[in-house]
VORO-114570 format. One line per field, with one value per atom (N, C-alpha, C, O): atom name; x, y, z; residue in one letter. Coordinates in pm, 1 decimal, padded with zeros to 6 digits. Each point is the difference from the previous one (the first is absolute). Layout:
<recs>
a: [CA,...]
px: [X,...]
py: [Y,...]
pz: [Z,...]
r: [A,...]
</recs>
This chain:
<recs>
a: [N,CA,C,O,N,CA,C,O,N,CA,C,O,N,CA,C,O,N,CA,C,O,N,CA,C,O,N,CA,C,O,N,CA,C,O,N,CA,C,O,N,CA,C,O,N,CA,C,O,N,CA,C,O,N,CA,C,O,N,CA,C,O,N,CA,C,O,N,CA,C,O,N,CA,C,O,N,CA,C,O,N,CA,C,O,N,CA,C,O,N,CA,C,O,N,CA,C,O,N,CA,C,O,N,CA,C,O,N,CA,C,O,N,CA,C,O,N,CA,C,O,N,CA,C,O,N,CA,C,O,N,CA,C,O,N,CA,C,O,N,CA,C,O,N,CA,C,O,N,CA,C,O,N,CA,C,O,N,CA,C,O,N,CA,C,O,N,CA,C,O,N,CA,C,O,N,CA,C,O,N,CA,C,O,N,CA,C,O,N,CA,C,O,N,CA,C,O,N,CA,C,O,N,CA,C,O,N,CA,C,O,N,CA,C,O,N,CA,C,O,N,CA,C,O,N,CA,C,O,N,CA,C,O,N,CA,C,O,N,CA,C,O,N,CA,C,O,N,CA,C,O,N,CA,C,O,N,CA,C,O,N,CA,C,O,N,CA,C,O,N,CA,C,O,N,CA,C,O,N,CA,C,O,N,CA,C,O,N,CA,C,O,N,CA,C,O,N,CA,C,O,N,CA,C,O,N,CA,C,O,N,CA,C,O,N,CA,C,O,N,CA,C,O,N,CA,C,O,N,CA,C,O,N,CA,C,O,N,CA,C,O,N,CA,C,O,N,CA,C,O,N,CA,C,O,N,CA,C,O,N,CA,C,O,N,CA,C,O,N,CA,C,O,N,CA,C,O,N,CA,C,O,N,CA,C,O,N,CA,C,O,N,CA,C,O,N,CA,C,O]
px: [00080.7,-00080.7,00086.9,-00026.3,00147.1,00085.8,00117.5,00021.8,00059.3,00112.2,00137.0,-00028.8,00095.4,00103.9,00017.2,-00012.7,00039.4,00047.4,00062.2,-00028.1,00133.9,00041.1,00001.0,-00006.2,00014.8,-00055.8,00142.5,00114.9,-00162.4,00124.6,00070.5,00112.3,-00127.9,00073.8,00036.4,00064.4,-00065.7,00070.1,-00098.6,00025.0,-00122.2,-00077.2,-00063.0,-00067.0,00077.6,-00032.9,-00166.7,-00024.9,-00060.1,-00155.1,-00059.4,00009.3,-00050.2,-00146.9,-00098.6,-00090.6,00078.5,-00143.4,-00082.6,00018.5,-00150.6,-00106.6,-00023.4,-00042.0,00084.8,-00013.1,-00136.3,00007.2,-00142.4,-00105.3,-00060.6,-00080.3,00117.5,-00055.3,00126.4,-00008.5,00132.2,00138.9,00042.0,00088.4,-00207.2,00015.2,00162.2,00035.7,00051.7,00088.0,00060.3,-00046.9,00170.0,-00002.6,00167.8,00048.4,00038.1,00113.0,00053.5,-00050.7,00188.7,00079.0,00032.5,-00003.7,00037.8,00033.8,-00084.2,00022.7,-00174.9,-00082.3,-00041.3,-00037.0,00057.3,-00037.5,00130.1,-00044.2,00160.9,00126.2,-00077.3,-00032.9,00009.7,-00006.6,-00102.4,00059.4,-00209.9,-00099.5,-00033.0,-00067.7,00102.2,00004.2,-00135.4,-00013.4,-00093.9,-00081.3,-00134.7,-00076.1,00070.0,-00061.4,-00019.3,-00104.5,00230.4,00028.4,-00068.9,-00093.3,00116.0,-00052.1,-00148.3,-00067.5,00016.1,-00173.5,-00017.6,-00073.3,00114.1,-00010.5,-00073.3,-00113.8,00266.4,00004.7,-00121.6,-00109.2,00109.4,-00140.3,-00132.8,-00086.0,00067.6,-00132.0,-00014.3,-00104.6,00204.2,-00020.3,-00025.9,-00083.5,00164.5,-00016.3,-00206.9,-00090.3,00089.6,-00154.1,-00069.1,-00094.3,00114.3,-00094.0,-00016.1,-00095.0,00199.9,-00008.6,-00070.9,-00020.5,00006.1,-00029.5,-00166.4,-00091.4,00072.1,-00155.1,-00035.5,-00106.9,00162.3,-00056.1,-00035.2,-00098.2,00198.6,-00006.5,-00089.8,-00014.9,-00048.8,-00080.3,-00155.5,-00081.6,00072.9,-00087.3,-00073.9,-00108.8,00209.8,-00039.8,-00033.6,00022.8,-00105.5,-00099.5,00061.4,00063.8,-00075.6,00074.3,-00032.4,00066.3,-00211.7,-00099.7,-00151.8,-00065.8,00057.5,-00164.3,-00123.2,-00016.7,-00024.1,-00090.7,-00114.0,-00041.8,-00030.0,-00106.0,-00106.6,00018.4,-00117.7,-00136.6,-00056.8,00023.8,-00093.9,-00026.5,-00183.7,-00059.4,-00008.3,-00071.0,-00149.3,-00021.1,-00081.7,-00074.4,-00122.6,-00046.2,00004.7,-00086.7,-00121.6,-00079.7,00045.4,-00187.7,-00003.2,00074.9,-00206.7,-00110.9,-00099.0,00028.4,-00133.6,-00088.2,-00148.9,-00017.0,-00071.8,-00144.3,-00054.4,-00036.1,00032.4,-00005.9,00052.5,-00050.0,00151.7,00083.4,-00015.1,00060.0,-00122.7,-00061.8,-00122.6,-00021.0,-00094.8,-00108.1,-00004.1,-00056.7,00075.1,-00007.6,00060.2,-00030.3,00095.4,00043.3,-00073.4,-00011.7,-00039.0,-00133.9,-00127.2,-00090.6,00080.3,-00149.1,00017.6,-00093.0,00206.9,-00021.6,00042.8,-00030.5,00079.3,-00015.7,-00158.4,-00052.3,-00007.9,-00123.1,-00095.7,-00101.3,00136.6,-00101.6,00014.2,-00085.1,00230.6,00074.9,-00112.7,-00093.7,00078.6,-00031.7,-00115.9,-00046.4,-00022.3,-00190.7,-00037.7,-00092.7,00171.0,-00029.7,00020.8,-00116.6,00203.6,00043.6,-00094.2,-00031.4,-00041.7,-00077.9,00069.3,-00040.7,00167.1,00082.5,00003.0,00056.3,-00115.0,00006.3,-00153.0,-00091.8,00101.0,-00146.9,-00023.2,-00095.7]
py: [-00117.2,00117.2,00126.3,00110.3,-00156.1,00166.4,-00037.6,-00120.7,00206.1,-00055.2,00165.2,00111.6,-00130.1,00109.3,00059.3,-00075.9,00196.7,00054.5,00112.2,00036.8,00034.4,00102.7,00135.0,-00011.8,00134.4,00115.5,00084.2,-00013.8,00098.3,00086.4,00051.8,00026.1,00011.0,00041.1,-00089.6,00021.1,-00132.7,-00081.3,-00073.3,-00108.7,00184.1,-00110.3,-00103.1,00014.2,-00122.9,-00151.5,00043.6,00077.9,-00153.9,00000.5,-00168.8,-00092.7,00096.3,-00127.3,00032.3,00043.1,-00054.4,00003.7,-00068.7,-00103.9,00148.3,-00134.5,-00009.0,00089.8,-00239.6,-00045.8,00051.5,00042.0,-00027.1,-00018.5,00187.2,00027.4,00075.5,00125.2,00083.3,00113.1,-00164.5,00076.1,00129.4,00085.6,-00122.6,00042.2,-00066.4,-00116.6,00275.9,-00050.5,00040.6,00104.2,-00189.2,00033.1,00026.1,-00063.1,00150.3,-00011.2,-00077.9,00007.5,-00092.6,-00055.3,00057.5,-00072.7,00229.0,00058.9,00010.6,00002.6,00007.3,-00033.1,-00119.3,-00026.5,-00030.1,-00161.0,-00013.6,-00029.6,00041.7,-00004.2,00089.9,-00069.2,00182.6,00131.5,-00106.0,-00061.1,00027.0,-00020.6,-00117.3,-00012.3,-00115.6,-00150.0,-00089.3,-00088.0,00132.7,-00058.0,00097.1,-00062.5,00203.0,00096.3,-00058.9,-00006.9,-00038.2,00007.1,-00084.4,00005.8,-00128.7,-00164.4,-00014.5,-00078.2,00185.3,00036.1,00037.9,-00076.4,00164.9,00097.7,-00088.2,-00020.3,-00030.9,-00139.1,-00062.1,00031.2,-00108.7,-00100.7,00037.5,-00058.6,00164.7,00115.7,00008.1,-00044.9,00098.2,00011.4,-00134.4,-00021.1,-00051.3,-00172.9,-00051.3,-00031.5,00043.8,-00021.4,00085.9,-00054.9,00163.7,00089.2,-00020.1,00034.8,-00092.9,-00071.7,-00181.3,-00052.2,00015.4,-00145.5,00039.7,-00076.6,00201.5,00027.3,00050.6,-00040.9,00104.8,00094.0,-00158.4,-00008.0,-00099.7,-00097.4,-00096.6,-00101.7,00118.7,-00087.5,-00000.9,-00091.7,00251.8,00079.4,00057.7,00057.5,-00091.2,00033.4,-00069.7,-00117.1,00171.8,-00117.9,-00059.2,00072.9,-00191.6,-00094.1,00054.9,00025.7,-00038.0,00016.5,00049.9,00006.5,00020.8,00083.3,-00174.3,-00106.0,00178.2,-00111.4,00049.6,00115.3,-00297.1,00065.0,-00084.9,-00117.2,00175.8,-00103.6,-00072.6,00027.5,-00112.9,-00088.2,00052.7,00062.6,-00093.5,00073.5,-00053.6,-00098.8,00135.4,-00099.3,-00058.8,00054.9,-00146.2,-00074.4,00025.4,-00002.5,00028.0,00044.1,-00110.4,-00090.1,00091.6,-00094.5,00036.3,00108.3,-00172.6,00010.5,-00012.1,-00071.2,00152.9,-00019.1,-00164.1,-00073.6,00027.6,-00130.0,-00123.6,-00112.2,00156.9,-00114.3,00055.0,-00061.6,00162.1,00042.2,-00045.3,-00039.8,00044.6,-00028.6,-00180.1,-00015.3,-00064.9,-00129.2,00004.2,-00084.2,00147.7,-00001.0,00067.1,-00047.3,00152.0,00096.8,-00080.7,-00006.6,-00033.3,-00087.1,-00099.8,-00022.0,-00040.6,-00146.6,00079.7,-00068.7,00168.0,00078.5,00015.0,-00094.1,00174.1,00029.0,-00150.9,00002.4,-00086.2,-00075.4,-00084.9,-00078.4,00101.8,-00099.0,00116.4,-00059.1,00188.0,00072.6,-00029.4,00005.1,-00051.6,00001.6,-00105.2,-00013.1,-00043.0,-00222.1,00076.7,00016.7,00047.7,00006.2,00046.2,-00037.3,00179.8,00109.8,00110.4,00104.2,-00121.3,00108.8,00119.2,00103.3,-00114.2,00127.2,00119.4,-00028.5,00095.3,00091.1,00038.8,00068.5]
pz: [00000.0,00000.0,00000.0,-00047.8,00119.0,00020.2,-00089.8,-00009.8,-00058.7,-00050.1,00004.6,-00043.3,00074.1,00039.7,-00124.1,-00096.1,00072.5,-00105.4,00059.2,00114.0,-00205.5,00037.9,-00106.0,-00122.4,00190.9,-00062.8,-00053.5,00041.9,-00141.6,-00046.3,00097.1,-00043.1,00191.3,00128.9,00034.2,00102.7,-00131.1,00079.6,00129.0,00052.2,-00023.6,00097.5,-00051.5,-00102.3,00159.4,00031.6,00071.1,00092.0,-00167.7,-00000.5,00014.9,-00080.4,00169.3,-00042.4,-00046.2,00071.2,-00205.4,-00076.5,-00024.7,-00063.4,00113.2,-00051.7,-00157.0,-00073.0,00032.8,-00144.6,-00039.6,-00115.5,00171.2,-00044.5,-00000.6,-00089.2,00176.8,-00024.5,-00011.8,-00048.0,00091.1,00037.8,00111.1,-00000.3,00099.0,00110.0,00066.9,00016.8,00015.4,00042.7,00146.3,00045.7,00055.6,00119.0,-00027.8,-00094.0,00169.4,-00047.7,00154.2,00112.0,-00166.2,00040.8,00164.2,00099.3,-00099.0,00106.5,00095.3,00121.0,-00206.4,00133.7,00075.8,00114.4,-00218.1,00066.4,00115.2,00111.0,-00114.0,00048.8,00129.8,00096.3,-00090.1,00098.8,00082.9,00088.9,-00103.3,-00022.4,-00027.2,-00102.0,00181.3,-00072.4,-00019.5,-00085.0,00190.6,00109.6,-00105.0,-00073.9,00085.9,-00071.4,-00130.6,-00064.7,00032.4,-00221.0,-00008.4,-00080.1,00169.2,-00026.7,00005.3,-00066.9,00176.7,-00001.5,-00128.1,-00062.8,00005.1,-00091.5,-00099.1,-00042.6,00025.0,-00171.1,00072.4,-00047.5,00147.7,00008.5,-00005.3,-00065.7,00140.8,-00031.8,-00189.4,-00047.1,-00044.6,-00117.8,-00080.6,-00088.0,00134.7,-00088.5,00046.4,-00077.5,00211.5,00043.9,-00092.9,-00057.0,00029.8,-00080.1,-00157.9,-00070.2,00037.1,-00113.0,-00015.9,-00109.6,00181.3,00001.3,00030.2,-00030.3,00091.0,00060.6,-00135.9,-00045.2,-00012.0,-00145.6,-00106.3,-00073.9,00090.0,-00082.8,00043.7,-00067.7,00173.4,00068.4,-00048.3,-00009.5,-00020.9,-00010.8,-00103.9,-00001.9,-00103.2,-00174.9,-00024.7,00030.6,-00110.4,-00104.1,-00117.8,-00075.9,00053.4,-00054.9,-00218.8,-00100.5,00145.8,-00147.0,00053.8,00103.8,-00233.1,00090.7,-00017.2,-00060.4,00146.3,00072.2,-00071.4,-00010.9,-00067.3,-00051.6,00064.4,00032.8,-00018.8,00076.0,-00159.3,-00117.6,00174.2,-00061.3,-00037.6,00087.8,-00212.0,-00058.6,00021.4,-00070.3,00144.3,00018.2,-00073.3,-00100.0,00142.6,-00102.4,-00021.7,00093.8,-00204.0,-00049.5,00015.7,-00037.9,00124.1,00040.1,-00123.2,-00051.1,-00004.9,-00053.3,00092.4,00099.0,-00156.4,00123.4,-00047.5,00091.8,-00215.8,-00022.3,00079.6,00008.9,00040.5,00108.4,00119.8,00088.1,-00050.5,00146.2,00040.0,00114.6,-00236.4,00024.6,00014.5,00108.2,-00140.0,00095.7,00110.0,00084.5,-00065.8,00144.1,00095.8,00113.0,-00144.7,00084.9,-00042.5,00083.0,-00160.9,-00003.3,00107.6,00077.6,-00067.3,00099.9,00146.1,00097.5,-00071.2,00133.3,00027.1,00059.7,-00087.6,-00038.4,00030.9,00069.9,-00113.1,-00020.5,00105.0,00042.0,00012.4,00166.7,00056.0,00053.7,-00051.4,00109.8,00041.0,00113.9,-00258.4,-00037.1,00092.5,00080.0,-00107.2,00049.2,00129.8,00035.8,00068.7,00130.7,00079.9,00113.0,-00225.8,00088.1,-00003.0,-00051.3,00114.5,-00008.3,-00089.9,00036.3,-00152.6,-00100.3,00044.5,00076.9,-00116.6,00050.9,-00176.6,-00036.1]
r: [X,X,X,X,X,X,X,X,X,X,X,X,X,X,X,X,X,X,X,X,X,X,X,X,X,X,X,X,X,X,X,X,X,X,X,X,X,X,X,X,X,X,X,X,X,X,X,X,X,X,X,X,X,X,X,X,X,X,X,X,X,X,X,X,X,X,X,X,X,X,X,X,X,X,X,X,X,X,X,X,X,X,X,X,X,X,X,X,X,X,X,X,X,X,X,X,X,X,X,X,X,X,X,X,X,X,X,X,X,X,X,X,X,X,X,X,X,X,X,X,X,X,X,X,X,X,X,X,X,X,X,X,X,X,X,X,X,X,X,X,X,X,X,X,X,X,X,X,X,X,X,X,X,X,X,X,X,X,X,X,X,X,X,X,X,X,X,X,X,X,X,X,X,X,X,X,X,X,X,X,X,X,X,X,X,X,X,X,X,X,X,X,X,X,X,X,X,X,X,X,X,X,X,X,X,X,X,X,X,X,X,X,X,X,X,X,X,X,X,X,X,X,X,X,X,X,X,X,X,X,X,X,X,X,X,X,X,X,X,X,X,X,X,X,X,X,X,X,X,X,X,X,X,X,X,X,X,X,X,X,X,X,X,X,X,X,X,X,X,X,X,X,X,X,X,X,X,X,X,X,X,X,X,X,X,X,X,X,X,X,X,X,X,X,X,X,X,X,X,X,X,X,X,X,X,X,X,X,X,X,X,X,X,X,X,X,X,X,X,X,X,X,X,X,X,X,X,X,X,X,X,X,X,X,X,X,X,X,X,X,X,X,X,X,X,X,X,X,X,X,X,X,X,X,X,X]
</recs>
């Protein structure tokens, strides 16, 4: 994720391969405990961003015409369970 490079001055950098957010050498040295949060805080924020994107767009699925032809036997024999029961008014 980090890979060292160095700059026309002469400072020594850890750069992240993936946005090129970089930390220099001297601070990590000054700052060992701080730098090492730093990098792990930024690597988490990248694995959360990748966790988190959408792969492809999501498509729903399209739904099905019913016809009233294939409803009505089915409401006739409701209807006619209800008739036989009483249950219908």
């Amino acid at each position: 994720m980090y890979k060292t490079t160095r700059n026309i001055a002469g400072d020594t950098l850890m750069t992240c391969k993936d946005c090129g957010h970089a930390i220099s050498l001297n601070k990590i040295c000054e700052k060992p405990i701080q730098s090492a949060t730093d990098m792990l805080k930024h690597m988490a924020a990248h694995n959360a961003s990748r966790a988190f994107a959408a792969v492809g767009r999501v498509m729903r699925p399209e739904p099905e015409a019913i016809s009233s032809s294939e409803l009505a036997p089915t409401l006739s024999a409701a209807q006619q369970q209800g008739i036989a029961s009483g249950s219908l008014n």
